[in-house]
N, C-alpha and C positions, 0 to 999 in steps of 0.2 A: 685622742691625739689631735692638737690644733696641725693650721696650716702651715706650712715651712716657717714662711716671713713673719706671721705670728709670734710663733715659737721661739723664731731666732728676735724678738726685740730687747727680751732682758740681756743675751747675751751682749747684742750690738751697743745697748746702752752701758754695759761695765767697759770701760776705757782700759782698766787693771787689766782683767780678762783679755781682752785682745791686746795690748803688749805682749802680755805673757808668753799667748798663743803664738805671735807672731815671732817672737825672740827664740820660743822652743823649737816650732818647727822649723826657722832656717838652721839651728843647729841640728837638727836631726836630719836635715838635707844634704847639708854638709860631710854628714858623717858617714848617710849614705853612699854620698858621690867618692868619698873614698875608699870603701870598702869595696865598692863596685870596683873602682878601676885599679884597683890590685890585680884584679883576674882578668889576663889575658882573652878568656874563651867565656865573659860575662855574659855578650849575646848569646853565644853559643846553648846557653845553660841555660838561658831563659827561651830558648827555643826548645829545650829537652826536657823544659817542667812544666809547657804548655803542652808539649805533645803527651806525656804523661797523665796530667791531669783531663784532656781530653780523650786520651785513650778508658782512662778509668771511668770517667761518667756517660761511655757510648757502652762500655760493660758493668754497669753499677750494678744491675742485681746477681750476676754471675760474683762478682766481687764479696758483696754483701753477705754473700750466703758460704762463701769458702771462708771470711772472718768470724760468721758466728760457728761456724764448724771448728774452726783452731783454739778458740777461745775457749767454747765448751769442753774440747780434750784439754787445754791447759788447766780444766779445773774451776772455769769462770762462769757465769750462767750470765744468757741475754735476753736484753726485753727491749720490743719495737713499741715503738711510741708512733700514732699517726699525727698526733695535734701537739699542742703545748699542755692543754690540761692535760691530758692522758698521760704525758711525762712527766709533769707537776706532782701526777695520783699516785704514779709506782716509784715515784723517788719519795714520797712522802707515806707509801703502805713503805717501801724497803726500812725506814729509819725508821718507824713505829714498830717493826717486825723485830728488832734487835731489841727493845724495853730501854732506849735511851732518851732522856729527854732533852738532848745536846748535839747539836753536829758542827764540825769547820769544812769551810768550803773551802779552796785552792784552784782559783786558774778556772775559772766553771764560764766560760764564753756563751753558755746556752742559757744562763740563770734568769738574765732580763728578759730573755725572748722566750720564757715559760713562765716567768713569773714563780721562780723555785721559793726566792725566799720567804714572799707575803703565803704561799703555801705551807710552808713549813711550820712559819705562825701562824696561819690557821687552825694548824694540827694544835697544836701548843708544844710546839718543838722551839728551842733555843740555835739560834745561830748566831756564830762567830766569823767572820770571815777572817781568814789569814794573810788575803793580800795587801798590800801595804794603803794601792790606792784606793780598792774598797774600804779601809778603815777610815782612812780620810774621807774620803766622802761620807760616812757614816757619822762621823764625828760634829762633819759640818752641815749635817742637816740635809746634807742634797742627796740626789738619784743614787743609785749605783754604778758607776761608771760599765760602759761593756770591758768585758775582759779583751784583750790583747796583746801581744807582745810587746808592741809600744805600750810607752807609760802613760796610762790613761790622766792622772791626775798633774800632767809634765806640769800645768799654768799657776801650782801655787807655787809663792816664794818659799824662803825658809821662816821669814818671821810671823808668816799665816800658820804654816807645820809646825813652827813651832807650838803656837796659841791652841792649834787643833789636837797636839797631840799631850799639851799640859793637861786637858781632859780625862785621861785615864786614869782608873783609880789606883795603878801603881803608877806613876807617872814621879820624878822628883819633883818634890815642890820647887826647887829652883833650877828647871830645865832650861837653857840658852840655846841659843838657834844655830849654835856650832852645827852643820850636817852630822859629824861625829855622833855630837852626843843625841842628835834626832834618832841617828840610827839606832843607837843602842836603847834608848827608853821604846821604837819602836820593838825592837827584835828581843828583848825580856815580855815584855806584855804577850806578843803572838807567840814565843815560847812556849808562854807559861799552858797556853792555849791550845796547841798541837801535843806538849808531850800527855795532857791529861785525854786527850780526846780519845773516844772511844768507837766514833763513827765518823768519815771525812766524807765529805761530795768534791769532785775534781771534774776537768774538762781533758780534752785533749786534743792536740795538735793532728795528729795522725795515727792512723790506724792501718797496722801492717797484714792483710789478708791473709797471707800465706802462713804468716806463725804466731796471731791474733795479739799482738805485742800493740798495746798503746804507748805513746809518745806524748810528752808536755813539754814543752818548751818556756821554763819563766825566767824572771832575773833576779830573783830573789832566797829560792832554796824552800820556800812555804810549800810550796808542792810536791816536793821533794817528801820532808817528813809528811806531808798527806796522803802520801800513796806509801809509807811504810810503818807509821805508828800504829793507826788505828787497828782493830781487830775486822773492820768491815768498811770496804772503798765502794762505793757506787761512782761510776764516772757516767758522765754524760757528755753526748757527741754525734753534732751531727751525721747523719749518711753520707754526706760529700767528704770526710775527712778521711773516708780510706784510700789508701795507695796500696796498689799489689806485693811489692816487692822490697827487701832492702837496699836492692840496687836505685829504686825508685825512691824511696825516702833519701836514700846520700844525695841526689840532687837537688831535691827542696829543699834540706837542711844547711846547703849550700845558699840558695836562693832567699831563705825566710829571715833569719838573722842579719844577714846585708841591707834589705829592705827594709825592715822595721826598723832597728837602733843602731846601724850601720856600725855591729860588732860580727868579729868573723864565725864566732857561734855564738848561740845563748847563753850567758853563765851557767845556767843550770838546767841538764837534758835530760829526760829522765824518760827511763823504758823500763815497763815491766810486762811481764804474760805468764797469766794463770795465774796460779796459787801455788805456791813453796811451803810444804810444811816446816813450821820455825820460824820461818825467816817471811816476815811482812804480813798484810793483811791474812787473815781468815776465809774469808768473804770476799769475792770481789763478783760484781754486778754492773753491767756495761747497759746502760742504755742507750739505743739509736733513734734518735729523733728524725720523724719527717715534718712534719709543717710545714708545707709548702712546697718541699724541696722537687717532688716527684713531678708538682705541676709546672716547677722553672726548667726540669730535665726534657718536658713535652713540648716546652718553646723553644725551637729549633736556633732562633735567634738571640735568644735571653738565657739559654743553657750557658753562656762561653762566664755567664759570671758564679756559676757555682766552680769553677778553677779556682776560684779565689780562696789564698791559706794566710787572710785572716793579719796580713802584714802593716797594714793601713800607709803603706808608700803613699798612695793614691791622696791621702789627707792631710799628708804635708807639704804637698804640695798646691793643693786647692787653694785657692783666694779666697773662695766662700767659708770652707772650712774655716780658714783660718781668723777669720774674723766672727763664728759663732760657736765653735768645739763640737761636742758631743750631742749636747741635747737638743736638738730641734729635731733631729732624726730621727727617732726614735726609738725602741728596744731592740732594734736588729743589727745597730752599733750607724756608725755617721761617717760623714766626708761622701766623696762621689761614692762611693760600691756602697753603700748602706742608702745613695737614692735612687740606685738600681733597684738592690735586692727586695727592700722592702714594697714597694709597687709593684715588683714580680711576684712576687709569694703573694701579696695580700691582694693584689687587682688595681684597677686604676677608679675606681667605683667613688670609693670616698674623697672628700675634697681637699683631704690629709695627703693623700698616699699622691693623688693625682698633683699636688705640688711638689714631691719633691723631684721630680725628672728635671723641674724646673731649677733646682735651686744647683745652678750651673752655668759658668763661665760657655763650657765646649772648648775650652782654651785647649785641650788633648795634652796637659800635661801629665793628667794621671795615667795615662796610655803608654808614655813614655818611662815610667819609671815602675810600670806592671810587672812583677817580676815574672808572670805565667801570662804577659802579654794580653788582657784581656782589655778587649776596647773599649770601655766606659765610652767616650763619649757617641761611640755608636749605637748605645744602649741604651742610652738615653733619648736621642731622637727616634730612637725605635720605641721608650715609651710613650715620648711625647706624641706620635702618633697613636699611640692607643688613646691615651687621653683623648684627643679628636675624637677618635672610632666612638668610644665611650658615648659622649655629650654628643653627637649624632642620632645616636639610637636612644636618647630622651625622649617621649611623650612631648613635654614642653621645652624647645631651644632653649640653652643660657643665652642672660644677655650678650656675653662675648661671641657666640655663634649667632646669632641676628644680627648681630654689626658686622662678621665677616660675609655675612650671604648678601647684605644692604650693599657692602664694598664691590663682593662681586659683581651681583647687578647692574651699580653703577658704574663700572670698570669694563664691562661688557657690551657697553657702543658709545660712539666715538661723541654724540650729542650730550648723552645724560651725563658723561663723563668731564665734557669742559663743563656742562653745565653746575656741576656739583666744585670744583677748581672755582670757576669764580664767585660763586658764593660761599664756599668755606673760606675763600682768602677777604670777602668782608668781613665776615664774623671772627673771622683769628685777629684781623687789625680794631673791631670793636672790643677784642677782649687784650689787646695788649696793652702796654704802661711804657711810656720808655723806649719802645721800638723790641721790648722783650716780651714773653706772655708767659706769666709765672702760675697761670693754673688753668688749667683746660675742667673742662665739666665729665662728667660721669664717669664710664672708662676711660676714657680719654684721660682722665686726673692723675691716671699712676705713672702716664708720662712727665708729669712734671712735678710729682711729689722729690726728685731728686737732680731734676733737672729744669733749667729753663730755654724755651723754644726763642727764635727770632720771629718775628711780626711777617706774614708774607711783604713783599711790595706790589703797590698800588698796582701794579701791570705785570700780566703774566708772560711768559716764553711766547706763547702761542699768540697774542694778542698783537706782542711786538715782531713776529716772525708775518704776520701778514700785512701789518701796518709799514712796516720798513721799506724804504724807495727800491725800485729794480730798476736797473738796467736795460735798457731795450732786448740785450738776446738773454737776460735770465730767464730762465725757465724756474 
């Protein structure tokens, strides 16, 4: 995983790309802000699904362990995952264990962040994805989009879907970029796809402790037949996605849909627990994934972001966001909460993880449209001091830390201090043009890869503050 700024150039360099982005999420802002202000008692709610979700991860393993209790009497069996491989192995032994050499996924949020799919081809298992904006991105060569509520692939037009979805081997050979008829050449091909399937992998939104009932939240209905065709459902889902109670999901359910695509529910809600005989899977096998999760629950300051269900409010409204998408982030999904999460789970060690805290305004607007009120931007100066802490306890200083100890130094008596002022303001006026200075040297450079500085003038404050006439009683 390169570094933020890296990552994000190809993004910056498509122009297409950022309109798109730009155009999709102020309408998803909009839609937001009205959805929100339908409800009279909107703060109210978002103060009842923070205390919620707080309450739930100061009692997560009390919790944890009364969900594998309800699910196992409904008839379901569970399996703890501590890593991503280990979830990768027992979703990839469960689909080998049925003698299939086929699966469709649906709605699977953990799949990037375990790497399900290049697992499954490893096996020599065949995957389908059923979501729409997984297909497209499959079609067109790219990443996997993370799964979410919001539409991950919102920035193509229709006459790219179209082009991407002419691909298919049923596909009409004279498809038009009517949204209509996208939709319909899309929904016969994943059809075809779901009613044959014989095994599905799914995610889910939330997970009810008390009566082991999982919950999906999409907008499309794939998930829907994924949790009742197949003969055998493996879902998979993080440990942070239980809630205790029904009373407790009615709140979120309320909060989550508003946030995301600013509709008042999600089209399509789907709850099931256990196994029915007759009616829906055979099989069903829950895995819970930790990866990191246990170690963001032990940071007393950096727990407030496992609240998060997964809405991406937070990334439509980003400025950064909005001008790179998804992928600079990396598998743990993107915008501000994914340059939390991911430096929490993973450390601030690499020089991946340790840029993204960075890749941040601090404008506090994703703060304000939190629906479980989680501070981003206090979490991020909180990584950003880890970062520090980090490159401290090197063996060898970075250069940027021997320029800051050089700074303090100099800053630290009142002599070497003017002394360093007037020699930096010759050296700034030997490097300017114009009265501007369009490129500073070493570090100093990425100040002005985007900007240009003005020239100091020939005389400083301090120079003219003692030179200047006084008065007989100035003091």
């Amino acid at each position: 995983m390169p570094k933020f700024a890296a990552a994000a150039r190809t993004a910056l360099a498509d122009t297409g790309l950022r309109r798109d982005l730009r155009a999709d999420a102020a309408a998803l802002r909009r839609r937001r802000e009205a959805a929100a202000g339908e409800l009279g008692d909107w703060q109210e709610l978002r103060e009842a699904g923070r205390a919620i979700r707080d309450e739930t991860l100061l009692n997560l393993d009390a919790y944890l362990e009364r969900l594998e209790k309800s699910v196992t009497e409904a008839g379901g069996a569970v399996h703890w995952a501590a890593d991503a491989a280990e979830a990768a192995r027992l979703v990839t032994g469960l689909v080998r264990a049925t003698g299939q050499g086929e699966v469709v996924t649906a709605a699977v949020p953990a799949a990037r962040e375990i790497g399900l799919h290049d697992a499954l081809a490893e096996a020599g298992v065949t995957v389908h994805p059923t979501d729409l904006a997984e297909l497209v991105a499959r079609l067109g060569g790219g990443r996997r989009p993370a799964a979410r509520p919001a539409p991950p692939a919102f920035h193509r037009d229709r006459a790219r879907l179209r082009e991407l979805l002419a691909r298919l081997p049923d596909a009409p050979p004279d498809l038009p970029d009517d949204p209509a008829a996208l939709a319909a050449a899309a929904r016969d091909h994943l059809r075809r796809r779901l009613l044959s399937a014989r095994v599905a992998v799914c995610g889910a939104d939330f997970m009810v402790a008390d009566t082991g009932t999982l919950v999906l939240l999409e907008s499309e209905g794939n998930g829907r037949a994924a949790v009742t065709v197949p003969d055998t459902l493996i879902c998979v889902a993080g440990i942070d996605a239980v809630v205790p109670t029904w009373s407790d999901l009615e709140v979120l359910l309320q909060l989550l849909p508003r946030s995301a695509t600013g509709d008042r529910m999600s089209p399509a809600v789907s709850t099931w627990t256990g196994v029915t005989p007759g009616d829906g899977p055979r099989e069903l096998h829950l895995v819970l994934l930790d990866n990191g999760r246990t170690a963001v629950l032990a940071d007393e300051a950096g727990r407030a972001a496992l609240r998060c269900v997964r809405c991406s409010a937070c990334a439509h409204v980003c400025p950064v966001y909005e001008r790179t998408g998804d992928e600079p982030y990396g598998p743990r999904g993107g915008g501000p909460i994914g340059a939390v999460v991911t430096p929490l789970v993973e450390g601030v060690e690499s020089a991946a993880h340790a840029s993204l805290p960075y890749a941040s305004t601090l404008c506090g607007a994703c703060a304000d449209v939190c629906p479980v009120k989680i501070d981003i931007p206090g979490l991020l100066v909180h990584l950003r001091g880890a970062v520090v802490e980090s490159r401290r306890r090197r063996p060898v200083p970075t250069p940027e830390l021997v320029m800051m100890r050089s700074a303090a130094w100099t800053m630290g008596e009142q002599g070497r201090y003017e002394a360093a002022l007037r020699s930096g303001a010759r050296w700034a006026r030997l490097l300017s043009r114009g009265g501007r200075i369009r490129r500073l040297p070493g570090l100093l450079g990425k100040w002005t890869e985007a900007r240009d500085l003005p020239a100091p003038p020939a005389g400083g404050f301090r120079g003219w503050w003692r030179a200047r006439p006084r008065s007989g009683g100035a003091r």
